[in-house]
MIMI-87302 format. One record per atom (N, C-alpha, C): atom name; y, x, z. Coordinates in steps of 0.2 Angstrom, whole numbers, padded with zeros to 4 digits, always signed. Layout:
NODE  a     v     u     w
NODE CA     Y     X     Z
...
//
This chain:
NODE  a     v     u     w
NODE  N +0049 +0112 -0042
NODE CA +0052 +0119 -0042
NODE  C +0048 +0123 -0038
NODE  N +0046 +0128 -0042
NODE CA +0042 +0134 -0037
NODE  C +0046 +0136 -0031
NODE  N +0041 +0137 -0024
NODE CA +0046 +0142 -0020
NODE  C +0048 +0150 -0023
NODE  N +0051 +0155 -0019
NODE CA +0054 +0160 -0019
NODE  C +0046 +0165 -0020
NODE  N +0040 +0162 -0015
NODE CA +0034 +0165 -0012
NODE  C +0031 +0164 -0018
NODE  N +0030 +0158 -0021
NODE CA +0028 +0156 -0028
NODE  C +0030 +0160 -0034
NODE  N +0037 +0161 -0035
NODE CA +0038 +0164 -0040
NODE  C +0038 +0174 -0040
NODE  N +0038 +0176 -0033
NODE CA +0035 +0182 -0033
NODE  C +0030 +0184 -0032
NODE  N +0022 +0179 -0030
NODE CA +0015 +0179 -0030
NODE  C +0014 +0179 -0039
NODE  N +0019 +0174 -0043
NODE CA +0018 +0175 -0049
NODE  C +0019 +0183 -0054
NODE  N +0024 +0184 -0052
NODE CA +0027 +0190 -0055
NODE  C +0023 +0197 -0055
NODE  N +0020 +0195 -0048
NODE CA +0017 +0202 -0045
NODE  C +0009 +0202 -0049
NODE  N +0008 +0195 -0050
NODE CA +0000 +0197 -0054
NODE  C +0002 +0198 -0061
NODE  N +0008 +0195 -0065
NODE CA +0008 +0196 -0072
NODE  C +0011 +0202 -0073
NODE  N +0016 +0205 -0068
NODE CA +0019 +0211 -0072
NODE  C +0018 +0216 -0066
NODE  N +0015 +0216 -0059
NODE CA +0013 +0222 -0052
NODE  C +0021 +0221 -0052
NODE  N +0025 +0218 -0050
NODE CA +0031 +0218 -0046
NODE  C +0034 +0212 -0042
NODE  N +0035 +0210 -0038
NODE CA +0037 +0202 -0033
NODE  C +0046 +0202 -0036
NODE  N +0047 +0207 -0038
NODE CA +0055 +0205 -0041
NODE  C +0059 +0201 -0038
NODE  N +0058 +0201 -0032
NODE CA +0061 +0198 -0025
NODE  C +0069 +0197 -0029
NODE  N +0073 +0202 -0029
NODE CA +0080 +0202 -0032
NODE  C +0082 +0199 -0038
NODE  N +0077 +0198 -0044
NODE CA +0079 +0194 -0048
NODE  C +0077 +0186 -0049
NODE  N +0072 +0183 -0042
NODE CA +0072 +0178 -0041
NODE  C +0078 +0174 -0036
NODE  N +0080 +0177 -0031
NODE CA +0085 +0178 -0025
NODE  C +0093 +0177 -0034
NODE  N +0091 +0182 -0038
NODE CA +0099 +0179 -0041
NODE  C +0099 +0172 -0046
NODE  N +0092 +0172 -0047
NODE CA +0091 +0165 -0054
NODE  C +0091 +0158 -0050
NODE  N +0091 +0159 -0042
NODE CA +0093 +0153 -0039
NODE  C +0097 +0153 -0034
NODE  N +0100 +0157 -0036
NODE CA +0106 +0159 -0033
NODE  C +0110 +0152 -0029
NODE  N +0113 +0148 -0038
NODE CA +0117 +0142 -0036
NODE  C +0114 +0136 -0034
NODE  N +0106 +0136 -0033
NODE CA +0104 +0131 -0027
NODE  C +0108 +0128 -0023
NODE  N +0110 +0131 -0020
NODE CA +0114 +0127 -0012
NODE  C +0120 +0122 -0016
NODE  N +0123 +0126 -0020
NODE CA +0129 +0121 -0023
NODE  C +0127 +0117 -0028
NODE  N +0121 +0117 -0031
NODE CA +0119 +0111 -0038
NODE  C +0113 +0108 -0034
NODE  N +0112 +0109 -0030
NODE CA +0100 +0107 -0027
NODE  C +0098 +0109 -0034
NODE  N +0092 +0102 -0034
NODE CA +0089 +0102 -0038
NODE  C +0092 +0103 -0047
NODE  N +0098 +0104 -0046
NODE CA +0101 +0102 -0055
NODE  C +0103 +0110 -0057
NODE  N +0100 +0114 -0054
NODE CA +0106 +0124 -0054
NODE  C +0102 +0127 -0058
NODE  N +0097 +0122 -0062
NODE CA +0094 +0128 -0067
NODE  C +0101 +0126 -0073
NODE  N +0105 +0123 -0075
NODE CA +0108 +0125 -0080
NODE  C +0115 +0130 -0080
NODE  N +0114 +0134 -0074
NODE CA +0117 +0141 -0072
NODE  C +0114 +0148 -0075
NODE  N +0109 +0149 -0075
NODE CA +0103 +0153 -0076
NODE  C +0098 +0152 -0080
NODE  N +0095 +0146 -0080
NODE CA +0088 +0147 -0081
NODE  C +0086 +0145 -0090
NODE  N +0090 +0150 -0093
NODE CA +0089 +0147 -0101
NODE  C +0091 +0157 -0103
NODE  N +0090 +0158 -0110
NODE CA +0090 +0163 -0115
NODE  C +0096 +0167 -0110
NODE  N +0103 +0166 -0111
NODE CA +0108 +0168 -0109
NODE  C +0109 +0170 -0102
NODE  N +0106 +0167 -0097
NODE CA +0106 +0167 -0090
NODE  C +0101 +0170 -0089
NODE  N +0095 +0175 -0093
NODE CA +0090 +0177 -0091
NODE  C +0093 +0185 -0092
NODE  N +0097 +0185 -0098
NODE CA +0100 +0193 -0100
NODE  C +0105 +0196 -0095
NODE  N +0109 +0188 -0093
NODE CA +0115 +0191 -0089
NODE  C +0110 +0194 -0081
NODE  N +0107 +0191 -0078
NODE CA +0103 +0192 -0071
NODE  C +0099 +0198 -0074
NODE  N +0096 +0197 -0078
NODE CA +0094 +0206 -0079
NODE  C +0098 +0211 -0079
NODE  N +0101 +0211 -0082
NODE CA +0109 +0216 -0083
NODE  C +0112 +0218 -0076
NODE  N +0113 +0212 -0071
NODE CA +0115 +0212 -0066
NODE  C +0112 +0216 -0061
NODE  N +0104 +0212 -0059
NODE CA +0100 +0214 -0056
NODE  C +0099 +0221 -0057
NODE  N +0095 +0223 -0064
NODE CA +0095 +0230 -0066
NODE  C +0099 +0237 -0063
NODE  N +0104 +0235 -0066
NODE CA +0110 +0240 -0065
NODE  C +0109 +0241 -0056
NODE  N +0111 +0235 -0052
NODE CA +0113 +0238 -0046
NODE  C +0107 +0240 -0041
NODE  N +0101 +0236 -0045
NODE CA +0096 +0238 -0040
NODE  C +0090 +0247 -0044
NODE  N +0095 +0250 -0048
NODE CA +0089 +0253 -0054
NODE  C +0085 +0249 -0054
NODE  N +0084 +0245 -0058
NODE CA +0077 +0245 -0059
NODE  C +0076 +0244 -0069
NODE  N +0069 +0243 -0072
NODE CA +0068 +0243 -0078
NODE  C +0072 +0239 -0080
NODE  N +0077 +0235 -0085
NODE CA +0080 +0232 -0089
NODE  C +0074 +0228 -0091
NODE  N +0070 +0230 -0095
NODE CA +0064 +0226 -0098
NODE  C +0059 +0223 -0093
NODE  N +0058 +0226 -0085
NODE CA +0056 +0220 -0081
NODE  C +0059 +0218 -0080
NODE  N +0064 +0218 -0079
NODE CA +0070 +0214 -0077
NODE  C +0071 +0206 -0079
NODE  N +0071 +0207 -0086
NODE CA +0070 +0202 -0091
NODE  C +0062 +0197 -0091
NODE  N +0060 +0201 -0091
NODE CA +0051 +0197 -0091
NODE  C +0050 +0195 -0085
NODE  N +0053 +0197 -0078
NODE CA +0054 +0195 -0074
NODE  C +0057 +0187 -0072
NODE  N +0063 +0187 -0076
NODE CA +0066 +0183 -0075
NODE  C +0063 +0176 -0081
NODE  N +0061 +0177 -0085
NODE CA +0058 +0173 -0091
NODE  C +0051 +0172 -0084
NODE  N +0047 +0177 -0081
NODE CA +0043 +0172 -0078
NODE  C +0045 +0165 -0075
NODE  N +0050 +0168 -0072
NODE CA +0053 +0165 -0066
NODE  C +0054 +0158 -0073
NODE  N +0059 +0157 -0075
NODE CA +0061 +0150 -0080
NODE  C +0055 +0146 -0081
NODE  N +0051 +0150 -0083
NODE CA +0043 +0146 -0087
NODE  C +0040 +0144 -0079
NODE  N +0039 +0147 -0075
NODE CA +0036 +0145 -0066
NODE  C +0039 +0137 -0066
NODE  N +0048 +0137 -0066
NODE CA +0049 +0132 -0062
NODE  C +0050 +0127 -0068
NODE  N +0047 +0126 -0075
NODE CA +0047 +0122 -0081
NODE  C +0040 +0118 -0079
NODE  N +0035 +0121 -0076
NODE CA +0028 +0121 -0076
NODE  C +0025 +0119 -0083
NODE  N +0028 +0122 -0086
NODE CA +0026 +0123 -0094
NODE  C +0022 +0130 -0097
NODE  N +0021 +0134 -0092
NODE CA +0019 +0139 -0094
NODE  C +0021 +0145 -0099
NODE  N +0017 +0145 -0107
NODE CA +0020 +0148 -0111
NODE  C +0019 +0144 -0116
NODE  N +0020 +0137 -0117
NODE CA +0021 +0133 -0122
NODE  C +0027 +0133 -0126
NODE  N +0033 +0133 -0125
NODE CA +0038 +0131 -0125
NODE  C +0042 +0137 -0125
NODE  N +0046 +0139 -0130
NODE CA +0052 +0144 -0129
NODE  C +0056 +0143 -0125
NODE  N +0059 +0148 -0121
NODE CA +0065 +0147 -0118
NODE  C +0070 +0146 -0119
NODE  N +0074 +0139 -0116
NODE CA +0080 +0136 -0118
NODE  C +0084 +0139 -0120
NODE  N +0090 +0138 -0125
NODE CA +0096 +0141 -0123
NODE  C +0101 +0137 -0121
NODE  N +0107 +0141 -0118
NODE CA +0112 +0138 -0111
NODE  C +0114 +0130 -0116
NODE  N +0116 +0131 -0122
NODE CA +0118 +0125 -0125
NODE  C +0114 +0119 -0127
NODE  N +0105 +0123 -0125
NODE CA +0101 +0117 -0125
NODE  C +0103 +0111 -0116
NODE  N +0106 +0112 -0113
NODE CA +0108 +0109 -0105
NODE  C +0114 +0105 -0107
NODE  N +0119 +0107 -0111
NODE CA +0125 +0102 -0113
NODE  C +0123 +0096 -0113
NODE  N +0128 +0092 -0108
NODE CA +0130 +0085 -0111
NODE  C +0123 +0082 -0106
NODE  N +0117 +0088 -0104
NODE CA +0112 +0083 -0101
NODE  C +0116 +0084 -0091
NODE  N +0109 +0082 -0087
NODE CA +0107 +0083 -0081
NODE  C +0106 +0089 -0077
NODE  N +0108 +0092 -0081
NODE CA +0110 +0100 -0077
NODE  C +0103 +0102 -0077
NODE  N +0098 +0101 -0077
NODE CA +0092 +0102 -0073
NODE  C +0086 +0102 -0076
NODE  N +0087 +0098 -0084
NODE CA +0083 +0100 -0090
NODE  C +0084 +0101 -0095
NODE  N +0083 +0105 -0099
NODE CA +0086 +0105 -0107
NODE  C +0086 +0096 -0112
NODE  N +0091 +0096 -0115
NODE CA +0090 +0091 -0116
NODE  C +0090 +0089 -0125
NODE  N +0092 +0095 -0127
NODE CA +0091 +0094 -0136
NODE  C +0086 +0100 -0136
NODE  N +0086 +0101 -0143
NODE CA +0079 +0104 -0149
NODE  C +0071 +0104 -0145
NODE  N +0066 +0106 -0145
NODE CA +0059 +0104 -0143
NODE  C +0059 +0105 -0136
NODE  N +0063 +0104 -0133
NODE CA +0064 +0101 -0124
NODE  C +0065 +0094 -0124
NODE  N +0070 +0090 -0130
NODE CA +0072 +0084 -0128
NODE  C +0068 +0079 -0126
NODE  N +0065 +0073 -0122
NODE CA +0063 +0069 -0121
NODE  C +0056 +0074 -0119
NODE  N +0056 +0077 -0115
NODE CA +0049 +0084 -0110
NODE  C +0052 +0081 -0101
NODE  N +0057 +0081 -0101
NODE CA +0058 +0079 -0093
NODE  C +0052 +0075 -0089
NODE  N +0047 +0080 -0085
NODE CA +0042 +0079 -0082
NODE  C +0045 +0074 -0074
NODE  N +0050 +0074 -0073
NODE CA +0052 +0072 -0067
NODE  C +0058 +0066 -0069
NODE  N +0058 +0060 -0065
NODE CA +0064 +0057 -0064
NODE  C +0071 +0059 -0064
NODE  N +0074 +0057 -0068
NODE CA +0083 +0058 -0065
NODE  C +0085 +0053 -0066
NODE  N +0086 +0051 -0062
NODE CA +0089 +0044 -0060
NODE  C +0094 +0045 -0054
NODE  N +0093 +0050 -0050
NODE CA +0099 +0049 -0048
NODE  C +0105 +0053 -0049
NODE  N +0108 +0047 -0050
NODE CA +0115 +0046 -0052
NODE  C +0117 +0054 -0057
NODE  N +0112 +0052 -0063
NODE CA +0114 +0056 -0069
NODE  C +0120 +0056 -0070
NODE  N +0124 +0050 -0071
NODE CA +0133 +0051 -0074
NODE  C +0137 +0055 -0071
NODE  N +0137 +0056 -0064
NODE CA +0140 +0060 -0061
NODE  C +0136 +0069 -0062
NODE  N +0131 +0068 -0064
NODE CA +0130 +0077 -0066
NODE  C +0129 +0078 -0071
NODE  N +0131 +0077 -0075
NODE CA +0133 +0077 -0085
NODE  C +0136 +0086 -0083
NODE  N +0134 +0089 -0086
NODE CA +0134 +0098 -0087
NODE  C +0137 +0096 -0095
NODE  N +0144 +0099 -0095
NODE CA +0148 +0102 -0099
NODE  C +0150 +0109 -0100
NODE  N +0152 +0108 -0107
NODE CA +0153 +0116 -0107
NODE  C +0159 +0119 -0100
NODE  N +0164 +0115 -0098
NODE CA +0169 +0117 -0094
NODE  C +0165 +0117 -0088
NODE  N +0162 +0115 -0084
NODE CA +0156 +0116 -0078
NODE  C +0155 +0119 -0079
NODE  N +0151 +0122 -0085
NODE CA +0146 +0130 -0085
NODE  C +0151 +0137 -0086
NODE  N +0157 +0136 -0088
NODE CA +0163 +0140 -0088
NODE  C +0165 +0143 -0080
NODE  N +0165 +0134 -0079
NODE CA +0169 +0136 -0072
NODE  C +0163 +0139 -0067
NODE  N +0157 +0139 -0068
NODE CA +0153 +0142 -0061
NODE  C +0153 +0150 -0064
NODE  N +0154 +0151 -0069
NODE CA +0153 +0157 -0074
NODE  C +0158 +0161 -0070
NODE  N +0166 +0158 -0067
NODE CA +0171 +0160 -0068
NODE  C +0171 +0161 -0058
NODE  N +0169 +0156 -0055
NODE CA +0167 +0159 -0048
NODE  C +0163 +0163 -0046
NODE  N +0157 +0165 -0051
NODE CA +0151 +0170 -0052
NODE  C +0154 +0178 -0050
NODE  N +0160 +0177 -0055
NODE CA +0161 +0183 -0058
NODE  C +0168 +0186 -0053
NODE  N +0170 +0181 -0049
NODE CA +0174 +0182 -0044
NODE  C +0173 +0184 -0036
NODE  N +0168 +0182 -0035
NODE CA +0163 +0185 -0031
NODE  C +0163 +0194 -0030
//
């Protein structure tokens, strides 16, 4: 996973902006998932909601906002621009932390072995962070 410094040094050459704000929200749920809080954010669905959010309260462009945060997905994939970004339903059922069906399945560059059974991302997990998100 890229740092914070990494994903703003990236952004800043691709589009002239460090988007500090839309990095800061797409890892937001770090502290409570570690390593597994990309399937909070980090797919199709999670990149409109943090634009939308970001956008609005910080004015900024809507459309960097979004290219902003697709850097940020493809940075911490270390896939570059091979691979379309996931969507939230491509994470069901997996390890919270890589897509696990259509041209993602069987890509996981890193180990998950620990203790995958216990972080199985369902749809009711993704509801319920959706549902603390929004209570905030």
């Amino acid at each position: 996973m890229a740092s914070r410094k990494d994903h703003e040094y990236d952004t800043e050459k691709r589009l002239g902006t460090k988007a500090t704000d839309i990095h800061k929200a797409m890892d937001h749920m770090f502290a409570q998932f570690y390593h597994r809080h990309r399937f909070v954010y980090h797919h199709k669905e999670g990149i409109i909601e943090i634009a939308k959010r970001v956008a609005y309260a910080n004015n900024m462009d809507y459309d960097l906002a979004v290219m902003a945060a697709e850097c940020h997905v493809r940075l911490d994939f270390h896939l570059g621009w091979q691979l379309s970004i996931p969507c939230k339903d491509d994470y069901l059922c997996g390890d919270g932390d890589w897509p696990t069906i259509g041209e993602w399945k069987g890509l996981c560059p890193w180990s998950t072995s620990l203790s995958d059974k216990h972080f199985g991302v369902t749809q009711e997990i993704i509801d319920e962070v959706h549902r603390r998100l929004n209570d905030e």
